[in-house]
VEXROBA-482700 format. One record per residue (C-alpha): residue number from 0; residue in three letters; x, y, z. Coordinates in Angstrom, 1 decimal. Each point is the difference from the previous one (the first is absolute). Example, Ala and Ser with C-alpha at 12.3 -4.5 7.8 and 13.67 -1.06 7.14 Angstrom:
# residues 2
{0 ALA {12.3 -4.5 7.8}};
{1 SER {1.4 3.4 -0.7}};
# end
This chain:
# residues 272
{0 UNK {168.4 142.5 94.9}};
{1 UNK {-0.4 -3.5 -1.0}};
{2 UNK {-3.6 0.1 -1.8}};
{3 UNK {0.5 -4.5 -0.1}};
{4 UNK {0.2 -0.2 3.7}};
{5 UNK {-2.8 2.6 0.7}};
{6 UNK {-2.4 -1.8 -2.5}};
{7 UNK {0.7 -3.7 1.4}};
{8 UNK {-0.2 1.4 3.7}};
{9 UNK {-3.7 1.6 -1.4}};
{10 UNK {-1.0 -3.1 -1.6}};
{11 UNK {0.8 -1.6 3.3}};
{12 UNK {-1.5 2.2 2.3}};
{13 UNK {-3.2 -0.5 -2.3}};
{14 UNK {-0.1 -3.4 0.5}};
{15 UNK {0.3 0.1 3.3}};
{16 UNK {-2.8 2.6 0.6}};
{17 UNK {-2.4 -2.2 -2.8}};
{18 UNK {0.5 -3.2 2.2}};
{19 UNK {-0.7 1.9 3.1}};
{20 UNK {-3.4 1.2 -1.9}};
{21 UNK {-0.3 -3.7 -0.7}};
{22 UNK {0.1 -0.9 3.1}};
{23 UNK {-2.4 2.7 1.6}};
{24 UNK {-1.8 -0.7 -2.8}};
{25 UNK {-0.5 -3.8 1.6}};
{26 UNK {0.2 1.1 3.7}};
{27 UNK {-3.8 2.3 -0.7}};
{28 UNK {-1.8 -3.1 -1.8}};
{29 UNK {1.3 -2.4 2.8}};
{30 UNK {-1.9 2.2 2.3}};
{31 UNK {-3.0 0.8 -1.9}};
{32 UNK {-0.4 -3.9 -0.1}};
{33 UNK {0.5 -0.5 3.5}};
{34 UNK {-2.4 3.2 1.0}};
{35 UNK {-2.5 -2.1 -2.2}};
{36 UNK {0.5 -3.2 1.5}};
{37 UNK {-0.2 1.3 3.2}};
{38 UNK {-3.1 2.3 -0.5}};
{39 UNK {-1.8 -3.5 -1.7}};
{40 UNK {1.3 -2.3 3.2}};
{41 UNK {-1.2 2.6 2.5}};
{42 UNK {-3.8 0.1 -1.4}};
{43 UNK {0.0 -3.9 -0.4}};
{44 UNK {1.7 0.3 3.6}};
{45 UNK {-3.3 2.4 1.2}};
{46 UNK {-2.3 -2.8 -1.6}};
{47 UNK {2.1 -3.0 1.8}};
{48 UNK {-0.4 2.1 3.2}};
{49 UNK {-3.8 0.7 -0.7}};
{50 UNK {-0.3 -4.0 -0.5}};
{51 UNK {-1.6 1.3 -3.0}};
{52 UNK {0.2 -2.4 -3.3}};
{53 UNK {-0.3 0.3 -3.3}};
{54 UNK {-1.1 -1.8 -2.8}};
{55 UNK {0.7 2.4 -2.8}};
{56 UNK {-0.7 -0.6 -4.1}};
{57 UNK {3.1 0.0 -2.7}};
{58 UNK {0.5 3.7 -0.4}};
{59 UNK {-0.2 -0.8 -4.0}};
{60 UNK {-1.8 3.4 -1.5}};
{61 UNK {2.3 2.9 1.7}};
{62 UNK {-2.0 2.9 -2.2}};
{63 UNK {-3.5 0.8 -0.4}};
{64 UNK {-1.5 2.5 -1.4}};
{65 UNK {-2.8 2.7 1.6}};
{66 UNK {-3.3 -0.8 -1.8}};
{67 UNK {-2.9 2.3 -0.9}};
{68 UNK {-3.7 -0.8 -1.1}};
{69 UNK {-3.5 1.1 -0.7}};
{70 UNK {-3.1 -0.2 2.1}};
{71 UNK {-2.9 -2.0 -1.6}};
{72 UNK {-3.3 1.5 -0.6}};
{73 UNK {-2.6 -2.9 -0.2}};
{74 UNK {-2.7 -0.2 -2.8}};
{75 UNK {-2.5 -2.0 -0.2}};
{76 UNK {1.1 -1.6 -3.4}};
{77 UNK {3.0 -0.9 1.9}};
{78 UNK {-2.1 -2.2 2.2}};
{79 UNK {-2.5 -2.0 -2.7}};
{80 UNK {2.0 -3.0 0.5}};
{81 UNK {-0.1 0.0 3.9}};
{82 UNK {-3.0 -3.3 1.0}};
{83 UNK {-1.7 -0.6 3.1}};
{84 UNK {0.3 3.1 1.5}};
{85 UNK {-1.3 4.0 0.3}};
{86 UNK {2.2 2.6 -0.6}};
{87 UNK {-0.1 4.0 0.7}};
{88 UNK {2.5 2.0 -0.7}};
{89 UNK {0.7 2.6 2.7}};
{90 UNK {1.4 4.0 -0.8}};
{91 UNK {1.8 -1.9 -3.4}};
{92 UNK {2.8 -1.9 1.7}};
{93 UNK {-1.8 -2.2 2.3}};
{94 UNK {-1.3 -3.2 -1.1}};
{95 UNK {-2.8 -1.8 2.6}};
{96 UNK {-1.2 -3.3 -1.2}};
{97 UNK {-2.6 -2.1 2.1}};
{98 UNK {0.3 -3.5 -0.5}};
{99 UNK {-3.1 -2.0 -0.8}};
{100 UNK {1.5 -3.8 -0.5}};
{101 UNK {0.2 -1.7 2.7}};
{102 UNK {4.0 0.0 1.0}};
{103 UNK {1.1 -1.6 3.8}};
{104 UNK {3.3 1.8 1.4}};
{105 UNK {1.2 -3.7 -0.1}};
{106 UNK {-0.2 -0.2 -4.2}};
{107 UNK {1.2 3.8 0.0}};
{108 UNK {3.4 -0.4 1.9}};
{109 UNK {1.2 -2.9 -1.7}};
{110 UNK {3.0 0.4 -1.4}};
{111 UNK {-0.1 3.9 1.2}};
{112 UNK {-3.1 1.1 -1.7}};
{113 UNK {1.5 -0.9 -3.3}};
{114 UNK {-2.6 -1.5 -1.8}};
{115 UNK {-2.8 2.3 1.8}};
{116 UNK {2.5 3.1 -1.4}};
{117 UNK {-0.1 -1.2 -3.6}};
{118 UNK {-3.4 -1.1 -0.4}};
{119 UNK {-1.6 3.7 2.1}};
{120 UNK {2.2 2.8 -0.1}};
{121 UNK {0.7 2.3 -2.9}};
{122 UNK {3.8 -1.3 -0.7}};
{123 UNK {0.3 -2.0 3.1}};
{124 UNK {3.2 -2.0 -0.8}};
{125 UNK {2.1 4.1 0.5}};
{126 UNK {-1.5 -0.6 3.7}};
{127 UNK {1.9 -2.3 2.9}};
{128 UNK {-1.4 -0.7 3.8}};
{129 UNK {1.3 2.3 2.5}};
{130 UNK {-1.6 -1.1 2.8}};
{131 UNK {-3.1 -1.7 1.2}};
{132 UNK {-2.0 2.2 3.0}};
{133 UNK {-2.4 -2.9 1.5}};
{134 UNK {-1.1 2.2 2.5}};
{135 UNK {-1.2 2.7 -2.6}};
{136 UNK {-0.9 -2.9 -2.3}};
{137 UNK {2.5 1.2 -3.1}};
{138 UNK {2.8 -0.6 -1.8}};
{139 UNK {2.1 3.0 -1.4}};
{140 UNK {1.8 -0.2 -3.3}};
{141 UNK {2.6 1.7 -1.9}};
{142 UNK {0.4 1.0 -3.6}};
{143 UNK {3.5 -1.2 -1.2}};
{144 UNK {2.5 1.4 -2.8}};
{145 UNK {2.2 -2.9 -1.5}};
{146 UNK {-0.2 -2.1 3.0}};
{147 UNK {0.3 2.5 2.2}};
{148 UNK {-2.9 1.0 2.5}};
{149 UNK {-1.0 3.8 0.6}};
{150 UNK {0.2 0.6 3.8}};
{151 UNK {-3.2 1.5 1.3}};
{152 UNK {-0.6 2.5 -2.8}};
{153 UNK {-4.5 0.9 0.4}};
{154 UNK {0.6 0.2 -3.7}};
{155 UNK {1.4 -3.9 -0.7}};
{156 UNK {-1.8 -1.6 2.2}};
{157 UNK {-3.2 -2.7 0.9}};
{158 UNK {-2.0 -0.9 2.7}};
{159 UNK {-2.2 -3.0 -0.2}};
{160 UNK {-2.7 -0.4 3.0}};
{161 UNK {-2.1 -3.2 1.4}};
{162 UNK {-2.6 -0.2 2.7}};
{163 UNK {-0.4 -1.8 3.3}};
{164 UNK {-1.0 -3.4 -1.8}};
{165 UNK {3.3 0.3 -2.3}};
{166 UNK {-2.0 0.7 -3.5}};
{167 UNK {1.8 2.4 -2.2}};
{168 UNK {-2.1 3.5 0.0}};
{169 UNK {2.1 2.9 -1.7}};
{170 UNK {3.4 1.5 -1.0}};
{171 UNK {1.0 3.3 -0.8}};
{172 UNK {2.9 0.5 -2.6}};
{173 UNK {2.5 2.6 -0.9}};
{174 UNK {2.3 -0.3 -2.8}};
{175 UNK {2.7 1.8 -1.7}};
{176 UNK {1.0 -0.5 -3.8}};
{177 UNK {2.8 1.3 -2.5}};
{178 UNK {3.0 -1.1 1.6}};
{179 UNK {3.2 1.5 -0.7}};
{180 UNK {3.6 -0.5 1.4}};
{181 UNK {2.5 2.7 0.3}};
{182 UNK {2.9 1.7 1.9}};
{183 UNK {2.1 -3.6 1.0}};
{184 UNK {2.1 0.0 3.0}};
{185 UNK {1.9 -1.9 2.4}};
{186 UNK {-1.8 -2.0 2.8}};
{187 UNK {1.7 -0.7 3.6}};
{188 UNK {0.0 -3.6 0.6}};
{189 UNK {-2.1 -1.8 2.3}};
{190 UNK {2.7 -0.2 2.4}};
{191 UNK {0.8 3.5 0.0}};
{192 UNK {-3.9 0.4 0.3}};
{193 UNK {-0.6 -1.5 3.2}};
{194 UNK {3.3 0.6 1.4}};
{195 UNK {-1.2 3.6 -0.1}};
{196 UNK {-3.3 -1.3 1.5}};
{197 UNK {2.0 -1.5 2.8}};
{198 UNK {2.2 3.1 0.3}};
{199 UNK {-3.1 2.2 0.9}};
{200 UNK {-1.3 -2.6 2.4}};
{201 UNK {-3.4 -0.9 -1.7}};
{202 UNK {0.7 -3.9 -0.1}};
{203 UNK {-0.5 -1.8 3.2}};
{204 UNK {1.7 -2.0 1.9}};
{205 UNK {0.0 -3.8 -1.0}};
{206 UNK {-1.9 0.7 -3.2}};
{207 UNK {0.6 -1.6 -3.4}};
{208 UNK {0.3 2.0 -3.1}};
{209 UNK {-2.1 -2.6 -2.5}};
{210 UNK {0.4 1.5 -3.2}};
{211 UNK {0.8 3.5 -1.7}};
{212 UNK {-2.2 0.5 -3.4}};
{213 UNK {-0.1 3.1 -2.4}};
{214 UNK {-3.1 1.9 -0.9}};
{215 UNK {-1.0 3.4 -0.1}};
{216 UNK {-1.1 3.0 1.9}};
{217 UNK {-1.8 3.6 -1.2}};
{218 UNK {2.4 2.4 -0.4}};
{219 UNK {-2.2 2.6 -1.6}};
{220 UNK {-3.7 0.2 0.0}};
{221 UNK {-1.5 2.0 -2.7}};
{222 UNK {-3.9 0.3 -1.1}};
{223 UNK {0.7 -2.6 -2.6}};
{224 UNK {3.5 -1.4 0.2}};
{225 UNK {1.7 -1.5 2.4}};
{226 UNK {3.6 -0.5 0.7}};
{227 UNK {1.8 -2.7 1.7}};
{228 UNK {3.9 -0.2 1.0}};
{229 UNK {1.5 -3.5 0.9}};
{230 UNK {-0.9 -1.6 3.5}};
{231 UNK {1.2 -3.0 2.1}};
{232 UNK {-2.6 -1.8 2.5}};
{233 UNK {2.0 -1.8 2.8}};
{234 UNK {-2.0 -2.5 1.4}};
{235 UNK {0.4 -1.3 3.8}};
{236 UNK {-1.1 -2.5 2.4}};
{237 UNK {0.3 1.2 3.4}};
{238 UNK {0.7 -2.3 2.9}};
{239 UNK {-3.9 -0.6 0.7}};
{240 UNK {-0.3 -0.8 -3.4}};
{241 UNK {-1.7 3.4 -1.0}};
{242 UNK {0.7 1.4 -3.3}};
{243 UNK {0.7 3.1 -0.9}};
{244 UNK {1.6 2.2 -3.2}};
{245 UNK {2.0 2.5 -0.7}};
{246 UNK {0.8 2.3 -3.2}};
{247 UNK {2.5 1.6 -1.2}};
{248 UNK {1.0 2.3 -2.8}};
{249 UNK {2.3 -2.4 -2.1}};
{250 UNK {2.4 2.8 -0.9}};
{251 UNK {0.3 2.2 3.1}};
{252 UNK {-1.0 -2.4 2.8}};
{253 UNK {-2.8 2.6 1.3}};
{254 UNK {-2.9 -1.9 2.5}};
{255 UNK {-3.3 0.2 -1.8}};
{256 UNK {-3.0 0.4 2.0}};
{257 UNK {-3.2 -0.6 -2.2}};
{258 UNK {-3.1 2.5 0.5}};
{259 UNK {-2.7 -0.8 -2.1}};
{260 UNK {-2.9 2.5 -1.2}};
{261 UNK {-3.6 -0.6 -0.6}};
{262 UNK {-1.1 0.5 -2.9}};
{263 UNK {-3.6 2.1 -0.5}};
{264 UNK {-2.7 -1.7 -0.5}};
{265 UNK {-2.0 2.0 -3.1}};
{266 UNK {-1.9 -0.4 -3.6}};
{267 UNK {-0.8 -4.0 0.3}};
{268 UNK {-0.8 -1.3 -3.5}};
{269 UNK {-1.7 -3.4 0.1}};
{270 UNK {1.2 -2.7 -2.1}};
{271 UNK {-1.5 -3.6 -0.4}};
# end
């Protein structure tokens, strides 16, 4: 046997099967790309169909991290400083002030409560305007974590009240403290986000996604901590020019649906 020939025919046949590899090799990414090219033309092809569009923020920060924190219990040494007002505090983590100055809603709302926030409430600058109720004569507010607002947690959040002649009355304050990040993972992008919104049929027809911002959501509610994991709140104009919102988990893409508890109302301390 001619051991030369057999190894050069081996080293041939070797090469031949490594460029076939190569080639297969080539062939699978090809069509991994064009699987994900497809998949991202047929949800922007469900929102062109929809006439649903979109105005969506640079997808900059692609992790975030699940966040836990600690419930406040309110003393009254905490609250020396607070002027022109009453406070109570209600079963340890409910703060109820009363105002006495003489506040319009007009002087409240400018600039979203801001200066009313700082100047009233225990660490008011942590809390941003939600919404404004005029029909229950309120505004509600949420605690936010660097920059980021809590959504709809009873323990992070505020409700200022007013009467029928618009005079500022009362607000009732939760808070949380100790922040602390941990457990970082990815986020799905705000297209994949309302794609997936789209996909399940909860936008409407001839809407317009306005904006997709991070916050937070509870996780886990304990007696004294609280747990939140990573949430997007799409926000959309429908055709009638209604608003409405809708949240996601950030990492799974899960619908949240907000249920809030009341909290009991027991051992009021008074505090001037």
């Amino acid at each position: 046997m001619d051991w030369s020939k057999t190894k050069t025919i081996f080293i041939i046949v070797f090469s031949i099967l490594n460029v076939f590899l190569y080639f297969l090799f080539l062939n699978r990414n090809a069509n991994i790309e064009n699987l994900e090219v497809t998949g991202k033309t047929s949800m922007e092809d469900v929102l062109k169909q929809e006439n649903i569009t979109y105005k969506l923020p640079p997808f900059v920060d692609k992790e975030a991290s699940f966040v836990s924190a600690d419930i406040v219990d309110f003393h009254k040494e905490s609250l020396k400083d607070l002027k022109g007002q009453k406070t109570s505090i209600i079963g340890d983590n409910l703060l109820r002030s009363t105002i006495t100055d003489k506040i319009t809603l007009q002087e409240a709302k400018k600039d979203d409560f801001k200066a009313f926030l700082s100047q009233y409430v225990l660490n008011g600058t942590e809390y941003v305007l939600w919404e404004v109720a005029d029909d229950q004569k309120k505004a509600v507010f949420f605690q936010q974590f660097e920059g980021r607002p809590i959504y709809y947690s009873p323990s992070a959040m505020l409700e200022v009240s007013w009467n029928e002649n618009e005079k500022i009355q009362s607000y009732e304050q939760h808070m949380l403290k100790d922040f602390a990040n941990f457990n970082k993972k990815d986020l799905l992008s705000p297209l994949e986000i309302i794609g997936s919104l789209a996909s399940r049929g909860l936008l409407k027809q001839n809407s317009e996604v306005t904006n997709v911002k991070m916050g937070y959501s509870t996780l886990v509610r304990l007696t004294e901590t609280q747990v939140f994991a990573p949430t997007w709140d799409v926000q959309v104009k429908l055709e009638n020019g209604e608003k409405e919102h809708h949240f996601l988990s950030a990492n799974e893409g899960k619908v949240i649906e907000f249920q809030l508890e009341k909290e009991p109302e027991v051992n009021e301390e008074q505090s001037e």
